[in-house]
KOLDOLUM-76324 format. One record per residue (C-alpha): x, y, z. Coordinates in steps of 0.2 Angstrom, whole numbers, plus 5000, padded with zeros to 4 digits. Example, Ala and Ser with C-alpha at 12.3 -4.5 7.8 and 13.67 -1.06 7.14 Angstrom:
<recs>
506249785039
506849955036
</recs>
This chain:
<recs>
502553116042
502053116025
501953296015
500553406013
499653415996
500353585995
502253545998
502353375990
504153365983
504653345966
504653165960
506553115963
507153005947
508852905948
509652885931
511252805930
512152845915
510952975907
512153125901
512253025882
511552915872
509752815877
509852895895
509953045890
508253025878
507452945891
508053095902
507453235890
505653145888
505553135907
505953315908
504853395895
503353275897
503353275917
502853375927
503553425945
505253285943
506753325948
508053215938
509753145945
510953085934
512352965939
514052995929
515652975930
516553105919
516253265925
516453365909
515153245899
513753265913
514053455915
513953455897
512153335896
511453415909
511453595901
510853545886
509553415894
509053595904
508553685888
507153525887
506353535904
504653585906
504453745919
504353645936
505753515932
507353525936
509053405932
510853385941
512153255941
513153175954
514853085954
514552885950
516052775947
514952595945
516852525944
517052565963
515752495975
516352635987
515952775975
514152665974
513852685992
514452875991
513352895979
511852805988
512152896005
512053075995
510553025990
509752966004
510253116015
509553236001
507753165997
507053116015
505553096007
506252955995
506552925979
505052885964
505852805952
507852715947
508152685930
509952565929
510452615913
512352645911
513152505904
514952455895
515552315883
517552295884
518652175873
520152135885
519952075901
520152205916
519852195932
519452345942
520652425954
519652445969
518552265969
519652145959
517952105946
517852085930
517452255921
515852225913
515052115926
515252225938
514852385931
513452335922
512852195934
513552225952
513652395958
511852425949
511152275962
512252365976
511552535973
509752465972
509752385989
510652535993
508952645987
507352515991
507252606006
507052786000
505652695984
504852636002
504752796007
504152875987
502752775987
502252856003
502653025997
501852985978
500352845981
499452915967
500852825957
500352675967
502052585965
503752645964
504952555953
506652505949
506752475929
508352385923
509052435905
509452255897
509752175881
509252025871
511351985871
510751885886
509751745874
510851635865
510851665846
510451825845
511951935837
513551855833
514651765843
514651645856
513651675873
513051685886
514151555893
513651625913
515051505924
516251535937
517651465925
517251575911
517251725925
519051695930
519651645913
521151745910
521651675891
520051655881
519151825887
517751895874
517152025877
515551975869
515351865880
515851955896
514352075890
513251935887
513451865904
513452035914
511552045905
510951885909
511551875927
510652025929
509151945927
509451805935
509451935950
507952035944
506651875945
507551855965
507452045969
505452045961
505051895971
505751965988
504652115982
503152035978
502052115990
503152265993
502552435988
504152445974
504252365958
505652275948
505552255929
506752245912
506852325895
507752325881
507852465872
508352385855
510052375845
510652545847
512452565838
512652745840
512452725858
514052735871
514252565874
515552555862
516652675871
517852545874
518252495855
519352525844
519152645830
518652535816
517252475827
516552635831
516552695812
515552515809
514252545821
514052735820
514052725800
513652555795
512752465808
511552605812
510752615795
510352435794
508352395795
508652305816
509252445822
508552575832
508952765836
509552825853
507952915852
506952775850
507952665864
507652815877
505752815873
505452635875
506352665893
505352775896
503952695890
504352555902
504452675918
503052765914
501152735918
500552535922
501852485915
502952525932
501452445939
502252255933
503452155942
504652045935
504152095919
505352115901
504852225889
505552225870
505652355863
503952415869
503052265870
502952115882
504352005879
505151835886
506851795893
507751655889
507551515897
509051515905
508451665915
506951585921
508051445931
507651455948
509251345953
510351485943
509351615950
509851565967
511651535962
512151695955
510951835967
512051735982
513651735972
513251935967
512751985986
514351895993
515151985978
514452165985
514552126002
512852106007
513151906011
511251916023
510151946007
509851756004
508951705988
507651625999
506851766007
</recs>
């Protein structure tokens, strides 16, 4: 049974990451431009998001609201905790999931629990895992909200996944570059998280096409101040926050957050498959668009997250 007019829930919005950096100026828009949104953050340190979500407090417009709940993207079984809390809470579904966090590392780990490479799975497959995780409760949003007409699943990306754009080599997306343990760059692991993610993202909008939820992509810009860079050295960090961020391609966190923002809000949500730049319509490379690749790497990324039924051909 749908809510009345009168008791019609907040709007729940799922930010992964959020408590720094572009999520949390995406966050901080949402919240003092919004009305009636209850925001939920994903983190995984507990100091950092107590910290973002009392300062992103003093931002919220009078009817919206903000927490944070424990989210390890390293461990698919913190994922699924984290999903399943959030079914149980919002019965009455879930209006919009931005997948923002994200991490670039320069030596090869995998993590302890899944045996993946870091990047790939944190940025790539536990953000596909908590999406299928949540496409019933956005089944149930749009019900709750249809003056929205759509609810929608917008995936932070980057044009790291064209080749030629930055330095470095990359995306070189293969199964022997995955388990290479010798030549690891980290670049390139970055690179190829990114770009299987949209490999995945043209699947998931196809399977969706006439669903009542949308998928789309944005990049947010070259951001070096953001926390992506957690993971480098301290030369690195001093380069990007002092060097890098004062050249003419780059762009603020502020700037990065509103074009997420931007790219949830309004018609744009209304899109599928759709890859906004910066805050216009862009393309993906080529490489994304493969439908052979496409199919390839969604079933290599469900067997990979344990949902071995979701065949690319539905």
């Amino acid at each position: 049974m749908n809510p009345t007019a009168s008791t019609t829930p907040k709007k729940v919005i799922v930010i992964t990451g959020g408590n720094v950096g572009i999520g949390f100026q995406a966050a901080k828009l949402i919240l003092s431009t919004g009305s009636n949104v209850h925001v939920v953050l994903g983190c995984h340190d507990h100091d950092r998001a107590t910290a973002g979500v009392k300062s992103l407090e003093g931002f919220a417009a009078e009817s919206n609201t903000i927490e944070f709940r424990p989210l390890e993207l390293a461990s698919f079984a913190s994922v699924r905790q984290f999903g399943e809390s959030l079914v149980a809470s919002f019965p009455y579904g879930i209006h919009t999931l931005v997948l923002n966090a994200g991490v670039m590392v320069f030596k090869r780990e995998l993590t302890a629990d899944d045996g993946h490479e870091y990047s790939m799975q944190v940025n790539h497959l536990s953000q596909l895992l908590l999406t299928q995780l949540l496409l019933p409760s956005l089944r149930n949003g749009h019900q709750t909200w249809p003056e929205d007409k759509k609810t929608t699943v917008l995936f932070v990306s980057s044009d790291l996944h064209k080749p030629g754009v930055g330095k470095g080599k990359g995306p070189i997306l293969t199964l022997e570059n995955l388990n290479d343990t010798e030549g690891f760059d980290g670049m390139v692991a970055y690179r190829n998280s990114k770009l299987c993610q949209l490999l995945c993202m043209h699947v998931l909008a196809r399977q969706l096409k006439d669903d009542v939820v949308t998928v789309n992509a944005v990049s947010p810009g070259f951001v070096p101040t953001s926390g992506l860079k957690r993971h480098s050295g301290f030369a690195t960090r001093m380069l990007m926050d002092n060097v890098l961020s004062r050249i003419s391609a780059a762009s603020t966190e502020e700037e990065g957050g509103r074009r997420v923002f931007n790219a949830m809000s309004g018609e744009r949500r209304n899109g599928n498959a759709v890859y906004y730049d910066k805050d216009m319509v862009g393309e993906m490379s080529e490489e994304s668009k493969d439908l052979e690749k496409q199919k390839f790497w969604w079933d290599w990324s469900c067997r990979a997250i344990g949902l071995e039924g979701l065949s690319a051909q539905q």
